[in-house]
C-alpha positions as a printed NumPy array, in Angstrom:
array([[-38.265, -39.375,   4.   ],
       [-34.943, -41.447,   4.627],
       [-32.02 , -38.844,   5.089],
       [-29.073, -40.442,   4.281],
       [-25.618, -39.387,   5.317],
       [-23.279, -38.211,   2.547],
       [-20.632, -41.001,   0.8  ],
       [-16.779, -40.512,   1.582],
       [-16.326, -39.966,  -2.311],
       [-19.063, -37.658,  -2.794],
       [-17.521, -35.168,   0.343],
       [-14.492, -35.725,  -1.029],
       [-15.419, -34.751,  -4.412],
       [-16.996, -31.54 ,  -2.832],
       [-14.36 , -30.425,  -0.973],
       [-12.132, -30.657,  -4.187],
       [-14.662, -28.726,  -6.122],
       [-14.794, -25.677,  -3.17 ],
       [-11.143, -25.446,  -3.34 ],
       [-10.78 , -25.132,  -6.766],
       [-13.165, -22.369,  -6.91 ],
       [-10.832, -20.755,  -4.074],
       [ -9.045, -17.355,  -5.65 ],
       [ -5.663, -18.432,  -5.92 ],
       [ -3.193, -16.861,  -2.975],
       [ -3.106, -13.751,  -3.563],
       [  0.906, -11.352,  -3.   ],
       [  1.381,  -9.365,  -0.461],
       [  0.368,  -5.834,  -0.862],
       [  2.005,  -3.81 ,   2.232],
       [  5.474,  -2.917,   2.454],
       [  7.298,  -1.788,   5.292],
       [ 10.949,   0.114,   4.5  ],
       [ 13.329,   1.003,   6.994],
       [ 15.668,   4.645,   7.187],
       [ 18.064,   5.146,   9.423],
       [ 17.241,   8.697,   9.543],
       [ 13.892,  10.287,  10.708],
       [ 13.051,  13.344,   8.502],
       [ 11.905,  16.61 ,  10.245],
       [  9.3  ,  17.527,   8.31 ],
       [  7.276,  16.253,   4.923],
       [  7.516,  18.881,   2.824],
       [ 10.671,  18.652,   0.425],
       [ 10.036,  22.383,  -0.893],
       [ 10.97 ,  23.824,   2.18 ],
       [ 14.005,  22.072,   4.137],
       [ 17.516,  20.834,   2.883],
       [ 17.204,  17.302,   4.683],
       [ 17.314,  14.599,   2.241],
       [ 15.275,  12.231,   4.725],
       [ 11.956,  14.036,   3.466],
       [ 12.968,  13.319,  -0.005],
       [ 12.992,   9.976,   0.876],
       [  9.707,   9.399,   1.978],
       [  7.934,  11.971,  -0.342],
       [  9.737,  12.011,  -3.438],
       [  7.226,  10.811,  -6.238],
       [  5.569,   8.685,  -3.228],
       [  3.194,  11.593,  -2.214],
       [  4.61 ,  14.931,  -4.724],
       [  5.104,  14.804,  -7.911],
       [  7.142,  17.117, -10.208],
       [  6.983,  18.286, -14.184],
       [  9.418,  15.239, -15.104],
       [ 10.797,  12.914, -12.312],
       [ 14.289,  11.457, -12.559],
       [ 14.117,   7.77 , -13.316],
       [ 16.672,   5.076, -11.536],
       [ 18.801,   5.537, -14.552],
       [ 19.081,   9.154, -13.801],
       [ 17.476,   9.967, -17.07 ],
       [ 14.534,  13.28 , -17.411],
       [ 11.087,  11.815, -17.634],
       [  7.301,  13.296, -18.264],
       [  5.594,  13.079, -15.095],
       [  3.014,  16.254, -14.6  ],
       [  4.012,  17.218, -17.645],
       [  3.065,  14.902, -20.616],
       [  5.606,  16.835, -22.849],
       [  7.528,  19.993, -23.549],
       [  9.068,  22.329, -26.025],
       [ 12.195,  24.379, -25.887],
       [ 12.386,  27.281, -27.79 ],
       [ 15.439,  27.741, -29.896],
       [ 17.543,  30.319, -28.141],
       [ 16.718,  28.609, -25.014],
       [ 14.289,  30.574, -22.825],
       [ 11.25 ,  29.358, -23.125],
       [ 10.108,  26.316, -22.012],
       [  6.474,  25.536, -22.632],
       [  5.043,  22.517, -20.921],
       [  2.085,  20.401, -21.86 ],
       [  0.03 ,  19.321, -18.723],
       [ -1.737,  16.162, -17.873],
       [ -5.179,  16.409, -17.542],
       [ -7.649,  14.523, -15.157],
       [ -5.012,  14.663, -12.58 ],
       [ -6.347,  15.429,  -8.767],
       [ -4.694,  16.836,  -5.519],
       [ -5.007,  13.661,  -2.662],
       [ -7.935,  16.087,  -0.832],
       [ -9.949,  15.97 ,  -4.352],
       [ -9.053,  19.757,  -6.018],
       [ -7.876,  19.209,  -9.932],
       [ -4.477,  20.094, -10.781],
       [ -3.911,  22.805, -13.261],
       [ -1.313,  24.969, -14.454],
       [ -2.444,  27.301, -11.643],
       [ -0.85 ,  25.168,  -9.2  ],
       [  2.578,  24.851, -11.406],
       [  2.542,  28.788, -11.006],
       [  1.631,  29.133,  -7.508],
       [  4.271,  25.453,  -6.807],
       [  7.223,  27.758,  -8.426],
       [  6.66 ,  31.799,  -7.366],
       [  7.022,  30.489,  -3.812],
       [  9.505,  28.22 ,  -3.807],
       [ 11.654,  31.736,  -5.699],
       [  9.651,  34.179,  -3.443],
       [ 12.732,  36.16 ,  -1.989],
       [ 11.565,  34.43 ,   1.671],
       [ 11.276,  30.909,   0.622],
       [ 13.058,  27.915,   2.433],
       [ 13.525,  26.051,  -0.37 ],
       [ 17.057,  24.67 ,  -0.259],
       [ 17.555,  24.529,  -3.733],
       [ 16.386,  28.364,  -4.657],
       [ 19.37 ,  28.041,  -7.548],
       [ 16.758,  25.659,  -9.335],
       [ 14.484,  28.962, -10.265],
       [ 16.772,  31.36 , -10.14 ],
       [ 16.637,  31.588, -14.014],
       [ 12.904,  32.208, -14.307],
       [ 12.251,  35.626, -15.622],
       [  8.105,  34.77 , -15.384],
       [  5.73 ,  32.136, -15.615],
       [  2.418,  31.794, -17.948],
       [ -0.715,  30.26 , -17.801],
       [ -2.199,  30.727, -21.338],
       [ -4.609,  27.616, -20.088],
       [ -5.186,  25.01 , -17.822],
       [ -3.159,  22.661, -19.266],
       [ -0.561,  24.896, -20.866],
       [  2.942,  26.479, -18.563],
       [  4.974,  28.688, -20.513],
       [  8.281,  29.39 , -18.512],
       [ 10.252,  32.223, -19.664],
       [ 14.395,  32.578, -18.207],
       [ 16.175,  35.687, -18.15 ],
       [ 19.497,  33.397, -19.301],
       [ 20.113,  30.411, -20.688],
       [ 20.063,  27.559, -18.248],
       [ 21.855,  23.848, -19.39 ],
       [ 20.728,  21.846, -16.391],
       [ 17.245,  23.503, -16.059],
       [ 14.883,  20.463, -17.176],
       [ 17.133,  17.886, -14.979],
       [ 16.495,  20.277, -11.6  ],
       [ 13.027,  20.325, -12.243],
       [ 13.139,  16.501, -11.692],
       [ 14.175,  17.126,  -8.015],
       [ 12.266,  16.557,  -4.706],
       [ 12.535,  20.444,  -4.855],
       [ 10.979,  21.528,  -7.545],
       [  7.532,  19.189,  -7.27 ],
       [  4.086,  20.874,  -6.995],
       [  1.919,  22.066,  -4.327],
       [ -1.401,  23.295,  -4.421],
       [ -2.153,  26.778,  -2.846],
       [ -4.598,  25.537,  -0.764],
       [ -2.673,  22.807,   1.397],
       [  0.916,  24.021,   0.815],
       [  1.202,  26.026,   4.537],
       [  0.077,  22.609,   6.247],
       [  2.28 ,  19.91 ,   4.076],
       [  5.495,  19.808,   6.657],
       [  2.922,  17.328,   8.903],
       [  0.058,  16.592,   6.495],
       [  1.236,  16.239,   3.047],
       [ -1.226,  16.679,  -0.27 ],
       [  0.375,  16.241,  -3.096],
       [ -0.872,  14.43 ,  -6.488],
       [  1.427,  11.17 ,  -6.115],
       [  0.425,   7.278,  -6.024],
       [  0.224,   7.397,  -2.137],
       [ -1.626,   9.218,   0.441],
       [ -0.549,  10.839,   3.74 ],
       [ -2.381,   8.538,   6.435],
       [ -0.328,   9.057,   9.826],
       [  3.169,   9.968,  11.575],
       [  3.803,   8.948,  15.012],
       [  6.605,  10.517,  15.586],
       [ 10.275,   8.657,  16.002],
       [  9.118,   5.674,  15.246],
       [  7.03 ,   5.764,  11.696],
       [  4.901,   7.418,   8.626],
       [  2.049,   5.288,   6.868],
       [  1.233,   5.851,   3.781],
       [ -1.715,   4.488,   1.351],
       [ -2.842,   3.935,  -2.114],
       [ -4.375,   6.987,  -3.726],
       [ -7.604,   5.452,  -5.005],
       [ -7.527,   8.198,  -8.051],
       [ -4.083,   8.319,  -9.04 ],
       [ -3.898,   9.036, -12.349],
       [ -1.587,   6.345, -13.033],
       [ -3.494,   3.829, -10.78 ],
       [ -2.228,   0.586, -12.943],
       [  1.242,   1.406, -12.244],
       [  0.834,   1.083,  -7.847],
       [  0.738,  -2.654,  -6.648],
       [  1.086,  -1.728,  -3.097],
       [ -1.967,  -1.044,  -0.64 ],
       [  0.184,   0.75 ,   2.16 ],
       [  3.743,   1.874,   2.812],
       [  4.741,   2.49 ,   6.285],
       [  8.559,   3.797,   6.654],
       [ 10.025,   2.873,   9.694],
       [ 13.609,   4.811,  11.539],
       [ 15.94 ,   3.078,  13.058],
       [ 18.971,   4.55 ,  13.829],
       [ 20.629,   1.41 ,  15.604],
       [ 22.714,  -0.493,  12.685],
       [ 22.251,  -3.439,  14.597],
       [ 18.542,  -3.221,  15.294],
       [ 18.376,  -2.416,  11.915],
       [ 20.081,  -5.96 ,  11.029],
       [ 17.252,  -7.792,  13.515],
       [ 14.381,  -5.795,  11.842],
       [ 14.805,  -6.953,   8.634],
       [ 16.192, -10.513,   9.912],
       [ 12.971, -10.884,  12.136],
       [ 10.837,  -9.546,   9.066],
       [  9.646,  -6.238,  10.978],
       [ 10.978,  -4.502,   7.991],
       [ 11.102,  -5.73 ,   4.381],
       [ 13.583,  -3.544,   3.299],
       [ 16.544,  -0.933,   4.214],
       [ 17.149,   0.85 ,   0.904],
       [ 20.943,   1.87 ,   2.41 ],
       [ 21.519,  -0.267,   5.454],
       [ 23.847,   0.943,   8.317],
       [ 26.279,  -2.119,   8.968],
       [ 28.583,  -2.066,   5.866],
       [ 30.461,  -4.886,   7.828],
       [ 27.465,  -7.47 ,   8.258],
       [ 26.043,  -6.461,   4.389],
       [ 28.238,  -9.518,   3.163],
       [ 26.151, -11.625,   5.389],
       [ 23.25 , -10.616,   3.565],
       [ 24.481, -11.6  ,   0.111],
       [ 24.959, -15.327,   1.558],
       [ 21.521, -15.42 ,   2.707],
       [ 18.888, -16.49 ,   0.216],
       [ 16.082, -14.309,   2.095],
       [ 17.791, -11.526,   0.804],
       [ 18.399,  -9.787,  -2.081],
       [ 21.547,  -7.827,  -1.142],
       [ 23.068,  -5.028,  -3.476],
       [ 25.693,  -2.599,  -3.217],
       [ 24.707,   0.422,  -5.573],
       [ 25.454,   3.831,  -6.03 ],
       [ 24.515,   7.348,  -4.878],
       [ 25.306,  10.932,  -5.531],
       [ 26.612,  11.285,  -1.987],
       [ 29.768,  12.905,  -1.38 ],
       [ 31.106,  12.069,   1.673],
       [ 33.196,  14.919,   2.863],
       [ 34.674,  16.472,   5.859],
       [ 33.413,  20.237,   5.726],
       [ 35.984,  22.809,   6.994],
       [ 34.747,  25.991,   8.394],
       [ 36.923,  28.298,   5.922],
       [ 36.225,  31.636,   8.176],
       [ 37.791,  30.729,  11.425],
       [ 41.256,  30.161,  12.451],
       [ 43.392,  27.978,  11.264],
       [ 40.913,  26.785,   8.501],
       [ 41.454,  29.742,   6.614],
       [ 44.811,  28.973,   6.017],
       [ 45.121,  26.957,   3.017],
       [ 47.948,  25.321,   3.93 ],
       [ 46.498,  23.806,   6.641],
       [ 43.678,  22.79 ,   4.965],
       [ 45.984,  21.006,   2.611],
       [ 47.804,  19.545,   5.405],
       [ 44.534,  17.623,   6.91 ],
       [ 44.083,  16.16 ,   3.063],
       [ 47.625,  15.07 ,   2.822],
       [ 46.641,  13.597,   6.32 ],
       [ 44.173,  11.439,   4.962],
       [ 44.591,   7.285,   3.708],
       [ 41.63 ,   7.614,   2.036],
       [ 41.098,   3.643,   1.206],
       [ 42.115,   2.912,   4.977],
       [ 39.269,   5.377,   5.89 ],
       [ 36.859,   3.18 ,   3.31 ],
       [ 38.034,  -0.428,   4.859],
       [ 36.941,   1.136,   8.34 ],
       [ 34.124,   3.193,   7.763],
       [ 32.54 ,   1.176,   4.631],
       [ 33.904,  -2.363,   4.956],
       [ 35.823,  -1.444,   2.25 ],
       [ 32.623,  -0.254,  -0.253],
       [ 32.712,   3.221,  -1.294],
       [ 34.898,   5.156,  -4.226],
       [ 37.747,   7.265,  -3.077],
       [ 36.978,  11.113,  -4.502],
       [ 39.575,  14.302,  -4.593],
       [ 37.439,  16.957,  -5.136],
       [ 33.187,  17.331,  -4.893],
       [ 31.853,  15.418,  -8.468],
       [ 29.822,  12.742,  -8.502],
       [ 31.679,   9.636,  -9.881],
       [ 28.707,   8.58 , -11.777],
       [ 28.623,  11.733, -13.838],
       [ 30.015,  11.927, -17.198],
       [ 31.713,  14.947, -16.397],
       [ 33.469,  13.958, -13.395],
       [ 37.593,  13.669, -13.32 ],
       [ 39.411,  11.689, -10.643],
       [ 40.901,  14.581,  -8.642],
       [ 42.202,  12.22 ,  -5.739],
       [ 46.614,  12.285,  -6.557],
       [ 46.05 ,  16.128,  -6.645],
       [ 46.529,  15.948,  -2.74 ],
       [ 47.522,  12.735,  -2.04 ],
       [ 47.99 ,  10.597,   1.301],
       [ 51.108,  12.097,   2.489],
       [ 52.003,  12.72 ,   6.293],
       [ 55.208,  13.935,   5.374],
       [ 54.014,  16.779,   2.909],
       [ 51.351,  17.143,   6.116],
       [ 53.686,  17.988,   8.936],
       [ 55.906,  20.113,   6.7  ],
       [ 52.71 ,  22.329,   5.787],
       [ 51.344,  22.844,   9.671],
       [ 54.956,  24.128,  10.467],
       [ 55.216,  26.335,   7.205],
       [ 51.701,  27.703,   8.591],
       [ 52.978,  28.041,  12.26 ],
       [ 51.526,  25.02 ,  13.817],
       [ 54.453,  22.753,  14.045],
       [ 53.929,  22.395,  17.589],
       [ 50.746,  20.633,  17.499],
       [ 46.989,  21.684,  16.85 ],
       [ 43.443,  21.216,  18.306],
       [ 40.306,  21.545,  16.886],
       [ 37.004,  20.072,  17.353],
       [ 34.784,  17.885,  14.705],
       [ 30.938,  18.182,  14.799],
       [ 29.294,  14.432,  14.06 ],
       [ 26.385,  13.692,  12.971],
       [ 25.11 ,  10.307,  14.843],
       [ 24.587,   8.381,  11.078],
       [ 26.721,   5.372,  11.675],
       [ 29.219,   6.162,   8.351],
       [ 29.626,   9.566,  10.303],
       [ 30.892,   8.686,  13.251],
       [ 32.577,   5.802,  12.163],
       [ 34.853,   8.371,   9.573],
       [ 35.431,  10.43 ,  12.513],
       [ 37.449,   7.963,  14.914],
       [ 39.323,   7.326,  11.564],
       [ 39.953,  10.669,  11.117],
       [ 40.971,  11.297,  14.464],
       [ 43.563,   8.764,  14.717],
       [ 45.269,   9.539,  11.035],
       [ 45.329,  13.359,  12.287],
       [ 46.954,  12.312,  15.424],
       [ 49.759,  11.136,  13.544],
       [ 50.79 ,  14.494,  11.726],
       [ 50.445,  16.363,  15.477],
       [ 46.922,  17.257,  15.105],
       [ 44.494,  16.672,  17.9  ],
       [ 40.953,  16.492,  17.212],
       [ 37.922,  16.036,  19.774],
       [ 34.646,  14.219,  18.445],
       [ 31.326,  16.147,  19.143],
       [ 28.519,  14.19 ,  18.489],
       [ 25.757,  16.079,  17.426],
       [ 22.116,  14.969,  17.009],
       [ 20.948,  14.751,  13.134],
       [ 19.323,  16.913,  11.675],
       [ 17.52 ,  18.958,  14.551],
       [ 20.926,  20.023,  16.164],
       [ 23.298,  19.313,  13.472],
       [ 21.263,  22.122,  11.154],
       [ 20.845,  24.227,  13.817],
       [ 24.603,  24.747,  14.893],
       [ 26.256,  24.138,  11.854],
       [ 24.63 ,  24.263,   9.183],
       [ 22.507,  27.262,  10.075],
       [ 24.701,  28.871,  12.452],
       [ 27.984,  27.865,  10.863],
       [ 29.078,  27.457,  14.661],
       [ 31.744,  24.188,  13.968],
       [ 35.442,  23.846,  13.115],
       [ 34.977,  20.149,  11.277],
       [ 32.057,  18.529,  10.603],
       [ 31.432,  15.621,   8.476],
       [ 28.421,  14.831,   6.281],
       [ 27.154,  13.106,   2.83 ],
       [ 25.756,  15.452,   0.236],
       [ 23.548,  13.471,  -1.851],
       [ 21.699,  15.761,  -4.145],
       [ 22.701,  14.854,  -7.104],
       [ 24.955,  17.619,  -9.128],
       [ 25.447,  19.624,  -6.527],
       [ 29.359,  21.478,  -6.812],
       [ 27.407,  24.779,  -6.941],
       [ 26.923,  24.864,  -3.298],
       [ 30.404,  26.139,  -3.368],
       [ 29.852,  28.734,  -4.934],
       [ 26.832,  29.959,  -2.569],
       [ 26.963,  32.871,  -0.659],
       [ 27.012,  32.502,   3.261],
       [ 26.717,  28.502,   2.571],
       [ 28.149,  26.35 ,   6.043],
       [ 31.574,  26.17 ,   4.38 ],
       [ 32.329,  29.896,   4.464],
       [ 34.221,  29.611,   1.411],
       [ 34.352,  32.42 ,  -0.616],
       [ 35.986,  31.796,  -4.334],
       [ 35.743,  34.576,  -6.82 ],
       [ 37.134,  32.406, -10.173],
       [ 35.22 ,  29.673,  -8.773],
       [ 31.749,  31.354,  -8.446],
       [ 32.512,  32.99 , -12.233],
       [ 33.008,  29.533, -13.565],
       [ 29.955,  27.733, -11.981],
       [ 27.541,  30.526, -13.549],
       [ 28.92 ,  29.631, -16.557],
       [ 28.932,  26.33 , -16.567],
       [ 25.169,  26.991, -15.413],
       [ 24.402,  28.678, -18.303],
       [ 26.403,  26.657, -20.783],
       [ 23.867,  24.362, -22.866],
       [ 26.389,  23.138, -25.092],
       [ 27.147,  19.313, -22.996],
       [ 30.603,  19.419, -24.009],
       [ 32.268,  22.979, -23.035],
       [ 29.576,  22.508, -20.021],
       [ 31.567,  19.523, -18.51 ],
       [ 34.904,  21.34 , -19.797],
       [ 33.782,  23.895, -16.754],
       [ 33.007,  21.204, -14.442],
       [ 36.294,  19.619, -14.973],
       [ 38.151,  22.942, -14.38 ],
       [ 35.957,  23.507, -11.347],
       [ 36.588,  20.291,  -9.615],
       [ 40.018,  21.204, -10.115],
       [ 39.903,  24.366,  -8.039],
       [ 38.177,  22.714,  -5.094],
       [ 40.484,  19.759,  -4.827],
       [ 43.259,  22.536,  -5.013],
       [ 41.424,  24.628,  -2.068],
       [ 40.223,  22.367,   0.272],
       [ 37.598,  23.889,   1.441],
       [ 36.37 ,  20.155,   2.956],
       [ 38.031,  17.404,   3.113],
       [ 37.092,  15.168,   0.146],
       [ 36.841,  11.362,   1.194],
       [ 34.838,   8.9  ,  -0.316],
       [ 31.68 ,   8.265,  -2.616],
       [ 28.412,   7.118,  -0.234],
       [ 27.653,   3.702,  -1.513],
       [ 24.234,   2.611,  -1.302],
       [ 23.918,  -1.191,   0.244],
       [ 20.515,  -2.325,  -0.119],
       [ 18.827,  -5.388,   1.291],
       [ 15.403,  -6.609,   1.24 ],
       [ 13.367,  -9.491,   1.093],
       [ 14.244, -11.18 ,  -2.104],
       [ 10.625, -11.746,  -2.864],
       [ 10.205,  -7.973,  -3.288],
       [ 10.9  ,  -6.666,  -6.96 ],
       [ 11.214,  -3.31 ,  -8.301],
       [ 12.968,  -1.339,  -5.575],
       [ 16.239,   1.151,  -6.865],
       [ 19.076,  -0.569,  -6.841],
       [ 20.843,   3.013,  -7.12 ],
       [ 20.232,   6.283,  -5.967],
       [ 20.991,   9.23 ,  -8.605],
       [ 18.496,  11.285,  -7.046],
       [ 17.837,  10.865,  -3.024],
       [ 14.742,   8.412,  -3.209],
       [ 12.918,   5.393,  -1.681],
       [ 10.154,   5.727,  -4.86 ],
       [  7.618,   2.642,  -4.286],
       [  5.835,   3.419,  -7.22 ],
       [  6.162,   0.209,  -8.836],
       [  7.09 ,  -2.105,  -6.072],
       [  5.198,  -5.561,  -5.73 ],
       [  5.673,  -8.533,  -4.244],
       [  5.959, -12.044,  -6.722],
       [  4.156, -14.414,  -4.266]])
């Protein structure tokens, strides 16, 4: 039998027909972000560090409700809720079918167990003020939570949305600061520490259609300029809130990008240590404000990006009022107050920096603007946020320090007993609790407004600018937050188009 080789036309044919049946090219599915801060441990219920917020947040815990990127309460664990009318009970409707990343079911069990020790008199948590209200908690069924408050609380629902406030189970909670179970789209896979954590799809999350990605790794880089050649090389695809304020408008020019200067809820202040000498003198403390040019601080610190604040509010929230003429830029008013408070001959202190980039940067600023009212001031770098929450923030061992606050809502620290500001303000403390307790929006931003006032009138840190949040990634990445009312890299819904 002849054997006879096959015609050009009829290969070519073939080959046509083989391709076709090809699956088209399918998108990326891994996704590598960058953060210029390592976070210390992965549990979010039981350190202050918003780094572990970053990479857990709704990633690998979930809450009741979540806070969506328009800062707006959402169901999340909870499908729904009622409210009873004088305001103290909240009864929440579970999801059902939902499952723990090692396999165990979620039940209201573990919303009781998640909240009695984050308010257990010896919890960490770093927001304890978020349960404070809770009188008890009921489990009438699995899917049923019935929280009872001993007062009235306006902003309960929205804390519950925090990083927080999410749910552990009892058996895995002790072992979640380095191996993380939570119910969320993505699974703990790896840390290697200072360099990365690797996360992957949770094959039975209970919202599986939402999650596009396979794997997440987050990446720290600390370096703003190594930051700038990871994502220009492609080693990263994204920096949420990029270092290098001065090279972002490079990034807008360049069509690889998608470049985008949003929002946070981080204050950027200079925290004075109210309890020593001469920081307890409010007249000092007035003189370093008058000291400060805040918009020459934000042209060399922020390339110019960042809002100028006068007291610690959130310019994004309804209930904020611009407190920044109450102490103006004035070294005249400056010198005149350090000689009225005995220091007209010249002052020292010290200022504790953390090594984030916006940090030091405000620092040399600082430096140089005190100099000119007589003021000398000596940088201490300090490692962050091993050493930096060690010594001042634990230990309250500082003079100035210099830090962005980027929980969202967060003027009650203020008011906190034995917080790292030593500041101690009897009307003030009164009027927070109020305002806490307050459900009527209106006269609850009233107290806001009057509290904002007090701080910008006290000093009791430096208030300087509004943390802007410049994002780049690869422009062929879609559904990343564009702003950040609640600290968050969520990758939820993040895909690639092609």
């Amino acid at each position: 039998m002849e054997i006879r080789p096959m015609s050009k036309r009829f290969l070519a044919a073939a080959l046509l027909l083989s391709v076709s049946a090809l699956p088209a090219f399918a998108a990326k599915t891994s996704l590598v972000v960058g953060m210029p801060i390592e976070p210390p441990g992965l549990d979010p219920t039981v350190a202050a560090p918003v780094a572990i917020r970053e990479v857990t947040w709704v990633n690998l815990y979930e809450g009741l409700v979540r806070i969506d990127r328009s800062g707006k309460v959402q169901p999340l664990l909870a499908k729904s809720w009622e409210i009873s009318p004088d305001g103290l009970t909240y009864t929440f409707r579970l999801q059902e079918g939902v499952k723990f990343h090692d396999g165990t079911s979620f039940d209201s069990a573990d919303v009781k167990f998640a909240f009695d020790r984050a308010r257990d008199p010896k919890s960490t948590n770093a927001q304890k003020q978020i349960f404070a209200p809770i009188a008890s908690i009921e489990t009438p069924d699995a899917a049923t939570v019935v929280i009872k408050l001993k007062e009235t609380s306006g902003n309960f629902l929205y804390y519950l949305g925090w990083g927080d406030a999410v749910i552990v189970a009892p058996e895995t909670a002790e072992n979640n600061k380095a191996n993380p179970v939570g119910t969320g789209p993505f699974k703990f896979k790896s840390w290697t520490r200072g360099d990365k954590v690797e996360l992957v799809k949770n094959p039975d999350y209970w919202q599986k259609d939402k999650v596009k990605l396979e794997s997440v790794t987050f990446r720290f880089i600390s370096d703003a300029q190594a930051q700038v050649a990871a994502l220009r090389s492609g080693d990263v695809d994204a920096f949420p809130t990029i270092s290098a304020p001065e090279l972002f408008a490079e990034f807008q020019k360049d069509s690889r990008f998608k470049a985008v200067a949003g929002n946070t809820e981080g204050e950027t202040v200079a925290g004075l240590n109210s309890a020593k000498k001469p920081f307890d003198d409010v007249r000092v403390r007035r003189a370093l404000m008058h000291a400060v040019d805040r918009k020459a601080l934000i042209e060399g610190a922020y390339s110019g990006f960042g809002q100028p604040i006068g007291s610690f509010f959130s310019p994004n929230h309804p209930a904020f009022v611009d407190m920044t003429n109450v102490i103006p830029y004035d070294p005249a008013k400056a010198k005149a107050l350090l000689t009225e408070a005995g220091y007209g001959n010249g002052l020292s202190i010290t200022i504790k920096t953390p090594q984030m980039a916006y940090a030091s940067r405000s620092a040399e600023l600082l430096s140089a603007m005190f100099a000119e009212v007589g003021v000398d001031m000596k940088i201490i770098p300090t490692e962050f946020p091993a050493k930096w929450i060690e010594e001042v923030f634990k230990a309250k061992d500082y003079d100035v320090t210099i830090v962005s606050h980027t929980e969202p809502l967060d003027i009650e620290i203020f008011a906190r007993d034995n917080y790292y500001f030593n500041y101690k303000n009897d009307k003030f403390k009164a009027l927070i609790a109020e305002a806490g307790k307050t459900t009527d929006e209106k006269a609850r931003f009233a107290k806001y407004a009057e509290a904002q006032k007090i701080l910008a009138e006290d000093v009791p840190a430096l208030f300087l600018f509004q943390l802007p949040k410049l994002g780049v990634w690869n422009a062929k990445l879609q559904g990343l937050w564009e702003n950040s009312p609640i600290p968050s890299n969520d990758v939820t819904e993040v895909s690639w188009t092609d």
